[in-house]
C-alpha positions as CSV (number, residue, x, y, z in Angstrom):
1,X,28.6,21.4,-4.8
2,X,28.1,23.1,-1.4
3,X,24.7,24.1,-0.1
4,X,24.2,28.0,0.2
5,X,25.2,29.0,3.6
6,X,22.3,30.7,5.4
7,X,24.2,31.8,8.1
8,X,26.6,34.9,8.8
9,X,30.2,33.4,8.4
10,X,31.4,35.4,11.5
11,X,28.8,33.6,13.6
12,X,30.2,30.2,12.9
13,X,33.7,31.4,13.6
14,X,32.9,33.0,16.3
15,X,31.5,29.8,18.3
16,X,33.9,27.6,17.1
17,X,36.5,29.7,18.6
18,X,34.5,29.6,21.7
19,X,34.5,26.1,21.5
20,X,38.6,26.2,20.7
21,X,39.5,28.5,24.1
22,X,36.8,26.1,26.2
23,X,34.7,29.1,26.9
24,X,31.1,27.3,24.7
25,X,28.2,27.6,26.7
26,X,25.3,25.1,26.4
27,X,23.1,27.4,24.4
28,X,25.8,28.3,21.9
29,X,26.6,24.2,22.0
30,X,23.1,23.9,20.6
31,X,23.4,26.7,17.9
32,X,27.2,25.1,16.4
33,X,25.2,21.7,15.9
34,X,22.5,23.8,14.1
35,X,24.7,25.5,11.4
36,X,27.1,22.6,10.8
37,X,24.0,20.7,10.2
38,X,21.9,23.0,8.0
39,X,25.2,24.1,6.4
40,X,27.9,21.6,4.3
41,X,30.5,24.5,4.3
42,X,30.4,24.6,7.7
43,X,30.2,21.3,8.4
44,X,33.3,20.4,6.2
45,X,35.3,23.1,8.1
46,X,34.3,21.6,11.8
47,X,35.3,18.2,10.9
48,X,38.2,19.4,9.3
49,X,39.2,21.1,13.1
50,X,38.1,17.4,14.7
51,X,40.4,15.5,12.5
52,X,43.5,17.9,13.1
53,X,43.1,18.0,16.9
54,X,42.0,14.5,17.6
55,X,45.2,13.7,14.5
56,X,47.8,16.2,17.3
57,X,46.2,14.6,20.4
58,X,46.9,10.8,19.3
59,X,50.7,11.6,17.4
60,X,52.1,13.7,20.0
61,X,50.5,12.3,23.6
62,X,50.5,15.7,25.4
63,X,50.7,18.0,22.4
64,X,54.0,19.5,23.3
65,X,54.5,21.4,20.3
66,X,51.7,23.4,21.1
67,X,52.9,27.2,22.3
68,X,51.5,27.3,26.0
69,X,51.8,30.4,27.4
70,X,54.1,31.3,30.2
71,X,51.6,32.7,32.4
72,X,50.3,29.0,33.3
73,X,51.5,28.5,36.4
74,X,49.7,25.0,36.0
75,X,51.9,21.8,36.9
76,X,53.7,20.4,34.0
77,X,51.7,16.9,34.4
78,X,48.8,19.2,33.6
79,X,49.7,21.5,30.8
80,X,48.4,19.1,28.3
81,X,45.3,18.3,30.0
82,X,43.4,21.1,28.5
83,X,44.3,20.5,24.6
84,X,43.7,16.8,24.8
85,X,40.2,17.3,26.2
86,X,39.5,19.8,23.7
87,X,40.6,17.3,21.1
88,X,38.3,14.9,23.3
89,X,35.7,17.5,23.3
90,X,35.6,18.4,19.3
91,X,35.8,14.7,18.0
92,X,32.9,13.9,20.5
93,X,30.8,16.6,19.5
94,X,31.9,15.2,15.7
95,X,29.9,11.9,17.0
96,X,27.3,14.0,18.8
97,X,26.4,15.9,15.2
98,X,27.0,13.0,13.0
99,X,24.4,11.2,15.5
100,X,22.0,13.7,14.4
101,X,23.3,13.9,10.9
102,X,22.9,10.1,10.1
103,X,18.9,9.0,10.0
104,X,18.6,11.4,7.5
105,X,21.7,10.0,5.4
106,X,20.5,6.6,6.2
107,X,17.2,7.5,5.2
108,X,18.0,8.9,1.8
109,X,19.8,5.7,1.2
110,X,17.0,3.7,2.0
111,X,14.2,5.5,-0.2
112,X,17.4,4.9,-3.2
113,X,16.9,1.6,-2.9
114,X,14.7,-0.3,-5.7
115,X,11.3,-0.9,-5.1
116,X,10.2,-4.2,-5.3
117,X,6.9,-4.9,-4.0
118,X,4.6,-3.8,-0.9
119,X,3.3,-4.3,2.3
120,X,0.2,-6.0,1.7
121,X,-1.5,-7.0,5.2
122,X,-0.3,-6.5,8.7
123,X,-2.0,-8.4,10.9
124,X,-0.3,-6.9,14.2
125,X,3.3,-6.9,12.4
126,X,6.1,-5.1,13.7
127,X,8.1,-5.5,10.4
128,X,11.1,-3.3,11.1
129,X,14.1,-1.8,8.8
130,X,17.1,-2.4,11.4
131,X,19.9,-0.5,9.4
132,X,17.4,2.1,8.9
133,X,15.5,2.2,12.4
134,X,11.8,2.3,11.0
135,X,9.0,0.1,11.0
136,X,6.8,-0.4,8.1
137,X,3.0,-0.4,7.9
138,X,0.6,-1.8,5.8
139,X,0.8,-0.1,2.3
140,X,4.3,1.1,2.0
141,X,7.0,0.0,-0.3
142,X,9.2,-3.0,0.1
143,X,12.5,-2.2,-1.1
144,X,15.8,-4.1,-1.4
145,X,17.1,-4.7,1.9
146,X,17.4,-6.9,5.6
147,X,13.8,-6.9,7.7
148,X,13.1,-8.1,10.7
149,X,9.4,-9.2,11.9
150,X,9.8,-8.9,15.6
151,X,5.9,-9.7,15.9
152,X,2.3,-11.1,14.5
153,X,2.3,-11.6,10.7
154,X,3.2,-9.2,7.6
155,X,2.1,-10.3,4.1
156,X,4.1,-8.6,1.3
157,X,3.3,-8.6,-2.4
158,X,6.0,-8.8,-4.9
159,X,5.8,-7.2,-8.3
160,X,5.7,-10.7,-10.0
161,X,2.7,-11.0,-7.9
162,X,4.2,-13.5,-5.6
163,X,2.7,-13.4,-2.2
164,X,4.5,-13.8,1.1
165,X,3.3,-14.5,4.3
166,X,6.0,-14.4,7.3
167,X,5.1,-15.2,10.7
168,X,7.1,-13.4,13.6
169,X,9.6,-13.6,14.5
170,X,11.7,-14.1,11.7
171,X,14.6,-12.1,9.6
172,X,15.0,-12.4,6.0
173,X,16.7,-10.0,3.3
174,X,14.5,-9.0,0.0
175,X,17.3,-9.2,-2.7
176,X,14.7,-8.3,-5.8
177,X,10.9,-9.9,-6.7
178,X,12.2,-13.0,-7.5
179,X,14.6,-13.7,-4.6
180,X,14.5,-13.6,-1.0
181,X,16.7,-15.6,1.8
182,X,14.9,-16.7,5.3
183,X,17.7,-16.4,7.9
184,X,15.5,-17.8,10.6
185,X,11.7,-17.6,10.8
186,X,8.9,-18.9,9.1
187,X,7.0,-18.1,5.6
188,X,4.7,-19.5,3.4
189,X,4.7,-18.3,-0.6
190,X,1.9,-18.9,-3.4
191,X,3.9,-18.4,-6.7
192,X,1.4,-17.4,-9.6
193,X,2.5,-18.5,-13.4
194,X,4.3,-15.0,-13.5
195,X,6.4,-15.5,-10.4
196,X,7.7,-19.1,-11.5
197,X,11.1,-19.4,-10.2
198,X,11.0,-17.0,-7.5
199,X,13.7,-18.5,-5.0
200,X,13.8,-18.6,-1.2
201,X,17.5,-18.9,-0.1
202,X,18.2,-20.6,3.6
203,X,21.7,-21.0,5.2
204,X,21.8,-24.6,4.4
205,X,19.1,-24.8,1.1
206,X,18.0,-23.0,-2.1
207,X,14.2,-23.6,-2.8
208,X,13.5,-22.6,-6.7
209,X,9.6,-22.6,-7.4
210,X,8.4,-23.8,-10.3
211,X,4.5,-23.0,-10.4
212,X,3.4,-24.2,-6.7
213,X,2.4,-22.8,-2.9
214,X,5.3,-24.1,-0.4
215,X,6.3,-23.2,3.1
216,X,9.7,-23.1,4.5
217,X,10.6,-22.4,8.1
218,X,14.3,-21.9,10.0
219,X,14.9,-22.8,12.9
220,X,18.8,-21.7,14.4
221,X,20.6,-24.9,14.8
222,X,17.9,-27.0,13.3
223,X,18.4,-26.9,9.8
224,X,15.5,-26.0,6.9
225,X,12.2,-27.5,6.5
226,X,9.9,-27.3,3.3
227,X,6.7,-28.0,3.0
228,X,5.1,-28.1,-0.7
229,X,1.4,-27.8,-0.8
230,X,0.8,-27.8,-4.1
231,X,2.6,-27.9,-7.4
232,X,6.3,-28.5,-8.2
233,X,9.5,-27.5,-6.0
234,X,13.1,-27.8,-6.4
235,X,15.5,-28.0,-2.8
236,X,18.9,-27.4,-3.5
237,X,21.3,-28.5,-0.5
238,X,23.8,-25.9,0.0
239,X,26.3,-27.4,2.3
240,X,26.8,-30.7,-0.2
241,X,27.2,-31.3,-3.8
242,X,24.7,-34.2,-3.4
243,X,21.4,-33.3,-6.2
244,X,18.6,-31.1,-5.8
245,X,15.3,-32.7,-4.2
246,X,12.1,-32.4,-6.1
247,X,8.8,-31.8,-3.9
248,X,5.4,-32.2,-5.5
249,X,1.9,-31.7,-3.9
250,X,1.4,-32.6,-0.4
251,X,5.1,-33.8,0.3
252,X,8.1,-32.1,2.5
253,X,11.7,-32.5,3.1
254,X,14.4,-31.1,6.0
255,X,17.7,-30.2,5.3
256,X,20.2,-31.1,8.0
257,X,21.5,-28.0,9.5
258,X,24.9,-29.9,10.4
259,X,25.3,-32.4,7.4
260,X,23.1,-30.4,4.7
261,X,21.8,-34.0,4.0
262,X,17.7,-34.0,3.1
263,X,15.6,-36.3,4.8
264,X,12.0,-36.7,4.1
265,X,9.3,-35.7,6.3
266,X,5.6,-35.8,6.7
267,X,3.8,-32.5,5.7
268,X,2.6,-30.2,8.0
269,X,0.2,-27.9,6.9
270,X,-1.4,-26.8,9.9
271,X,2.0,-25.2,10.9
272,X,1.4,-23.0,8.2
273,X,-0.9,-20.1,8.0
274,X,-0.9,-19.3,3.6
275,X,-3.9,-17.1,4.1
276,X,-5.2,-14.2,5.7
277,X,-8.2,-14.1,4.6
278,X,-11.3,-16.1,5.9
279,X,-12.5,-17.9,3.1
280,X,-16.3,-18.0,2.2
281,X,-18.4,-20.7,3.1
282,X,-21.7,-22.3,3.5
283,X,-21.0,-23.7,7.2
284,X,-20.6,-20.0,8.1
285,X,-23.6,-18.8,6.0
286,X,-25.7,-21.4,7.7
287,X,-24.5,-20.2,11.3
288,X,-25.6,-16.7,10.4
289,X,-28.6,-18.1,9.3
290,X,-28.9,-19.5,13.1
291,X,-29.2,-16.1,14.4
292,X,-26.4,-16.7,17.3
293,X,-25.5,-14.1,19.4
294,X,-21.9,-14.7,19.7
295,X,-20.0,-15.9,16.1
296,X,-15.8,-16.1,16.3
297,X,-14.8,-17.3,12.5
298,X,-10.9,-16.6,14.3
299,X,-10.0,-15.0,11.6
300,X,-6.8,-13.0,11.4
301,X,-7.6,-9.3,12.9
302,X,-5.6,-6.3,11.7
303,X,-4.5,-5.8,14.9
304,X,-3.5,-9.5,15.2
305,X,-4.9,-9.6,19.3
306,X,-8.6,-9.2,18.4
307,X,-11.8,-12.0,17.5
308,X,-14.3,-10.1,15.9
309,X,-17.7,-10.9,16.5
310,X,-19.7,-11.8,13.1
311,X,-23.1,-12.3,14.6
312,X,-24.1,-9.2,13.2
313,X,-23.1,-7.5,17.5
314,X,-20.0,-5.8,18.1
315,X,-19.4,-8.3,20.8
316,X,-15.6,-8.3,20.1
317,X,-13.1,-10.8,22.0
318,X,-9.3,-10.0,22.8
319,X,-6.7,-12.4,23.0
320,X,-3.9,-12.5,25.7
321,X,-1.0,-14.3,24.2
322,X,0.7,-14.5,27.3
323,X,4.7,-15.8,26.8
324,X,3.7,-17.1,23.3
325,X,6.6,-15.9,21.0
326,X,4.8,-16.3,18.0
327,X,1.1,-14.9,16.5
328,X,-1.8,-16.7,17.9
329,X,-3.2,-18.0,14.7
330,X,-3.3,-21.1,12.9
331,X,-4.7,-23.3,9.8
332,X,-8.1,-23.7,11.0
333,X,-11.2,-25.7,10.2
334,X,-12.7,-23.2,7.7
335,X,-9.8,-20.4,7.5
336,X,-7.8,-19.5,10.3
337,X,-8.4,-20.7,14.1
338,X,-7.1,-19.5,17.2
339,X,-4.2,-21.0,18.3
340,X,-3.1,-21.4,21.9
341,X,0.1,-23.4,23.5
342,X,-1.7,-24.5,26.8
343,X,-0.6,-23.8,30.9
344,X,3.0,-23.2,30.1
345,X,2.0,-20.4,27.7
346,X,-0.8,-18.5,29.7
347,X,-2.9,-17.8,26.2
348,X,-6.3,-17.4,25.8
349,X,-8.9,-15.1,24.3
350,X,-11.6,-12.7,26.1
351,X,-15.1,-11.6,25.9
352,X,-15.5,-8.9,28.9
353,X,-19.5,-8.7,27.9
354,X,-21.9,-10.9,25.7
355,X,-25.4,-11.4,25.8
356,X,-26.3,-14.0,28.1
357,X,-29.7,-16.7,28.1
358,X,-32.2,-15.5,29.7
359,X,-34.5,-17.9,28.5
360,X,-33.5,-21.3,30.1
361,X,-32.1,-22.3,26.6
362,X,-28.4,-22.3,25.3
363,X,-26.7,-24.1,22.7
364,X,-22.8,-24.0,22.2
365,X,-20.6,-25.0,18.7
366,X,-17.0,-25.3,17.6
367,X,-14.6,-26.8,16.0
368,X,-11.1,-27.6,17.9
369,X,-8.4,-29.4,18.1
370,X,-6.2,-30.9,21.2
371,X,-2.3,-31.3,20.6
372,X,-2.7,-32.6,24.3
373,X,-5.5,-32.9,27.1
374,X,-4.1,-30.5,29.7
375,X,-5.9,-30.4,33.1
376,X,-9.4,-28.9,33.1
377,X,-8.4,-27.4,29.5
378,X,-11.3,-24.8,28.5
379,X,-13.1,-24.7,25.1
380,X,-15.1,-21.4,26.6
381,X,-16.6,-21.1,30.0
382,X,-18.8,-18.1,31.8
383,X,-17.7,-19.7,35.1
384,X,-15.4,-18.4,38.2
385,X,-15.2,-19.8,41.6
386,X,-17.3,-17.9,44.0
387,X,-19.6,-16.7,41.2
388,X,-22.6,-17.5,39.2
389,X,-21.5,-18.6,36.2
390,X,-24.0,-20.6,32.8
391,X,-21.4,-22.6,31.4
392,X,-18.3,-25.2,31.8
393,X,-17.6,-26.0,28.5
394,X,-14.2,-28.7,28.0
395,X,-12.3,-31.4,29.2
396,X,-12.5,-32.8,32.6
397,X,-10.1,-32.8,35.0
398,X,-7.0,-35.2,34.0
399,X,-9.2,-37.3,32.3
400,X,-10.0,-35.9,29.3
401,X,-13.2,-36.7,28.2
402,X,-15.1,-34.0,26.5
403,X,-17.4,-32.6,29.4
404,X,-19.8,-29.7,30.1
405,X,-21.6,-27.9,32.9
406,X,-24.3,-25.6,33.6
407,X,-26.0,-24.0,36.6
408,X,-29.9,-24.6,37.4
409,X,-32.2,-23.1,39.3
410,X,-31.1,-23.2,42.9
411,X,-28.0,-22.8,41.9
412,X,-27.1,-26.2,41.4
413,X,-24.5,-28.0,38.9
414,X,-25.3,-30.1,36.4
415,X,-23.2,-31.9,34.2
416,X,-22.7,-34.6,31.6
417,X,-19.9,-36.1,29.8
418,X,-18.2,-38.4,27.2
419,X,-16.6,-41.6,28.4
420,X,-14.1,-41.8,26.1
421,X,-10.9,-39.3,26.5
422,X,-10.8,-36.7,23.5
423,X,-9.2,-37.9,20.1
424,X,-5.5,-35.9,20.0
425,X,-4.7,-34.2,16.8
426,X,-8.1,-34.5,14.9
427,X,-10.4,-31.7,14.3
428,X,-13.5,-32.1,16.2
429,X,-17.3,-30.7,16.3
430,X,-17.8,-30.1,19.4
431,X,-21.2,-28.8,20.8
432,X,-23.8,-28.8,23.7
433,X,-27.5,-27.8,24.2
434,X,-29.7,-26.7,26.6
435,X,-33.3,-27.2,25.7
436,X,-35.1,-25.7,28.5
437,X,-35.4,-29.8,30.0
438,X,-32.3,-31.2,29.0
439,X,-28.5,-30.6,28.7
440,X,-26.6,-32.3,25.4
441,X,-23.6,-33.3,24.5
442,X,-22.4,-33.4,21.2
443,X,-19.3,-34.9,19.2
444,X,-19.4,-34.7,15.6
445,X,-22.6,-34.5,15.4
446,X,-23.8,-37.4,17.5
447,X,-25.0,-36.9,21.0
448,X,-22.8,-38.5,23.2
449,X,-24.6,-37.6,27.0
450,X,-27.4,-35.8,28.7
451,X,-29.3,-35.0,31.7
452,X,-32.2,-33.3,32.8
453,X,-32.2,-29.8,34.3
454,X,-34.4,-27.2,35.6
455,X,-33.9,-23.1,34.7
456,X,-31.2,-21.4,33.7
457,X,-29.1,-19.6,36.3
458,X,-28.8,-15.9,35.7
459,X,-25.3,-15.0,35.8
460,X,-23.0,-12.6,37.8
461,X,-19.8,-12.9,35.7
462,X,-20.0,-10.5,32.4
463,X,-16.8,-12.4,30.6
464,X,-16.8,-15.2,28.9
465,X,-12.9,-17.1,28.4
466,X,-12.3,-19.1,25.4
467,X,-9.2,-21.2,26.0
468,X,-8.9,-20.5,29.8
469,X,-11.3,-20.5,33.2
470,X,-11.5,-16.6,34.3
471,X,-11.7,-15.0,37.5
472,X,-14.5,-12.4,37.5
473,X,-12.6,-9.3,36.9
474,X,-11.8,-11.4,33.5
475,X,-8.1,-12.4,33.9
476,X,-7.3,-16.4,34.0
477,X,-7.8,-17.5,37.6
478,X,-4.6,-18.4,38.8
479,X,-3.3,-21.8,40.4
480,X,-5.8,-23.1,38.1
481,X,-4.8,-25.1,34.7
482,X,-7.4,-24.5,32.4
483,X,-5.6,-23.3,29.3
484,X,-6.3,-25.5,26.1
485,X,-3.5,-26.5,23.6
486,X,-4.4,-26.5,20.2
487,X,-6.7,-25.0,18.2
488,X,-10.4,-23.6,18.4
489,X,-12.2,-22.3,15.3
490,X,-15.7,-21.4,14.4
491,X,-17.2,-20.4,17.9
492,X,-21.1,-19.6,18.0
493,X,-23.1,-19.4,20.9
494,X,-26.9,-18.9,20.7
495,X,-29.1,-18.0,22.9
496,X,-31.9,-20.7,21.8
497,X,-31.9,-24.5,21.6
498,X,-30.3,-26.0,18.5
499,X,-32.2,-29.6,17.6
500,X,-30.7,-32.5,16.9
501,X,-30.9,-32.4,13.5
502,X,-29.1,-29.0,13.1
503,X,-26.1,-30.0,14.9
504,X,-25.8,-32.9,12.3
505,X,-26.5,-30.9,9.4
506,X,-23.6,-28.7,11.0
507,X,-21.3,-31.2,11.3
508,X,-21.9,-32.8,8.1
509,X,-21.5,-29.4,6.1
510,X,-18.0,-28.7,5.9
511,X,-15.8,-28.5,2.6
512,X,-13.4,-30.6,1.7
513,X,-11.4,-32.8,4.1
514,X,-9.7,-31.4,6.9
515,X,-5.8,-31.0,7.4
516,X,-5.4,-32.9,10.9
517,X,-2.1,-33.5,10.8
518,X,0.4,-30.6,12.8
């Protein structure tokens, strides 16, 4: 049934004769497209007059059936000139309306479609609806259909209470709550008791869950990889009738993207993030009870670019993720970690402002851990050239041992180190102290170096970088390759001197036994 036309009939006609004898001005262009959009009539009778002309203009050439009148003086090479581009004209403005005319349809088709779950966290996402042109934020309804996550992470929540984390960029299709297929990408999925046999579809496998928390990632031209963390999986190859693979807890498998042979493969957890939220813990309660005056857990941000400060300030860091493609988080130590690619990335995180030592005494702690000893590579340094900075806290130079500076009274370095160079791949404590006398240097909780020292130089640099050396106005320095590749997690500074016996008792309280391997 036709809407109810709001619109005097001889107004319509009127400008679409206009339009027919050329004569349409801009203004009276503007008010056609009006009516034949607010009105189906209308509409229907428009299109009707594209389809006719544009039908004459492409059976006959130059129209020549058309009753020219004999007054046109007009060439004969030209008489058809003006009919075809008024054909032109009325099938372009056809486009020109249904341009207009077609969010709204595609819209409407898109709220049709069934719900099936929501979107549960974004943590800087840019999860977009391509056929539909709109971008979906935290809360609203995930509904059959193609998404792409063009950047950070989106967690979505299915109504059999699976949970899905996908990390950008990826592109996958929702088909209903117990089915999805990963085009490229990566995602991780914890299936709850309700949710057994929710299936992940690749191009070259099928994954069927059956009561576990697995991780699958695409890569074009590479195949499939899936990684079971706990529980039971089933890996169908798709490409050969060869049987299904069965993963249990802790093991992985990769389907040949050329072959669709599976080959088996070491897990990698900490290419996985399956959380986004930092889990509780007593190595954090007991920094808090440190009183620092700089804490980074690294956990994931809602904005996905921020380290929020959990001293108790609002000292809050920013990260810079330079050319990195992909969200600058991790599986950390305790939680998430920052994650950062090293000097071909140009990635690292920023304090502009946080509250120096004023007292002579400063004690650093982290956890991290190198994929590779890049030159100079920064755990977190208040340090530029030309500048007073307090602190040069990483590896040195090209040979890799674990390494720290400061600046005394008189403005004068010191500096101690480790002799060994800096285990690859393992999660470290890492940690130094300034006691008012001495500098230390820790490694999982054993003091490795030290050397005396006199005061406490005040600085002039406000920033502090964590994963890269800044200038003074806060941006890396350039020509200079301090960027760290790996991970950092749990970052407290304090502005007092931690003893000996703390940075143990730090060390030595941590849950469970940590996922080294990449």
């Amino acid at each position: 049934m036709s809407e109810p036309s709001h619109n005097p009939p001889s107004e319509f006609e009127d400008l679409l004769a206009s339009l027919l004898d050329g004569e349409l001005t801009s203004e009276q262009g503007r008010r056609l497209a009006q009516i034949v959009q607010s009105d189906s009539a209308a509409r229907a009778k428009f299109l009707g007059h594209c389809q006719l002309h544009a039908a004459l203009a492409w059976e006959h050439g130059v129209l020549s059936e058309m009753d020219f009148s004999e007054k046109d003086t007009a060439p004969a090479r030209h008489r058809w000139t003006r009919p075809l581009a008024l054909a032109a004209g009325l099938v372009l403005m056809a486009v020109l309306l249904w341009q207009g005319f077609a969010p709204t349809v595609r819209r409407n088709e898109w709220n049709s479609r069934e719900v099936v779950g929501t979107v549960s966290r974004n943590a800087g996402g840019q999860l977009r609806v391509p056929s539909v042109g709109i971008e979906l934020a935290q809360g609203d309804d995930l509904r059959v259909g193609v998404y792409e996550l063009t950047k950070g992470l989106a967690q979505i929540l299915l109504k059999n209470n699976v949970v899905v984390l996908v990390e950008a960029p990826a592109r996958f299709s929702v088909k209903s709550s117990g089915l999805l297929t990963l085009s490229e990408g990566r995602l991780s999925a914890t299936v709850p008791p309700e949710g057994i046999g929710f299936t992940v579809v690749t191009p070259n496998a099928e994954i069927i869950d059956h009561g576990t928390e697995f991780g699958v990632e695409v890569a074009a031209g590479m195949g499939s990889e899936i990684h079971c963390f706990q529980g039971d999986v089933e890996v169908k190859p798709r490409k050969t009738s060869m049987e299904s693979v069965r993963l249990l807890t802790d093991q992985a498998t990769r389907v040949d993207g050329v072959s669709g042979t599976p080959s088996g493969i070491a897990l990698a957890p900490g290419r996985f993030l399956r959380h986004l939220d930092e889990p509780q813990r007593n190595y954090s309660r007991q920094i808090r009870d440190l009183k620092p005056a700089l804490y980074f857990r690294m956990g994931v941000s809602d904005d996905g670019i921020t380290l929020e400060d959990k001293s108790g300030g609002s000292n809050h860091g920013h990260i810079e993720v330079g050319s990195m493609s992909r969200p600058p988080f991790s599986p950390g130590r305790h939680g998430a970690a920052l994650r950062l690619r090293g000097p071909g990335s140009g990635a690292y995180a920023v304090v502009p402002d946080y509250p120096k030592a004023t007292n002579n005494q400063l004690s650093v702690v982290a956890w991290v851990l190198a994929e590779s000893r890049s030159r100079w590579a920064t755990i977190a340094k208040n340090w530029a050239p030309g500048e007073v900075g307090q602190f040069h806290f990483g590896l040195l130079q090209d040979q890799g041992s674990l390494e720290v500076q400061i600046i005394g009274s008189g403005d004068q370095a010191v500096q101690v180190m480790e002799s060994e160079p800096f285990p690859i791949n393992e999660w470290q404590q890492v940690a130094f102290v300034a006691d008012g006398t001495n500098l230390r240097l820790y490694r999982n909780g054993v003091e490795v170096a030290n050397a005396a020292y006199s005061g406490l130089a005040t600085p002039t640099i406000k920033a502090m970088g964590i994963g890269a050396k800044l200038a003074g106005s806060g941006e890396n320095e350039r020509g200079v390759s301090g960027f760290w590749h790996g991970r950092i997690d749990e970052f407290a500074l304090f502005n007092h001197a931690l003893d000996q016996e703390t940075i143990r008792a730090l060390y030595e309280n941590h849950s469970g036994t940590p996922r080294n391997r990449r």
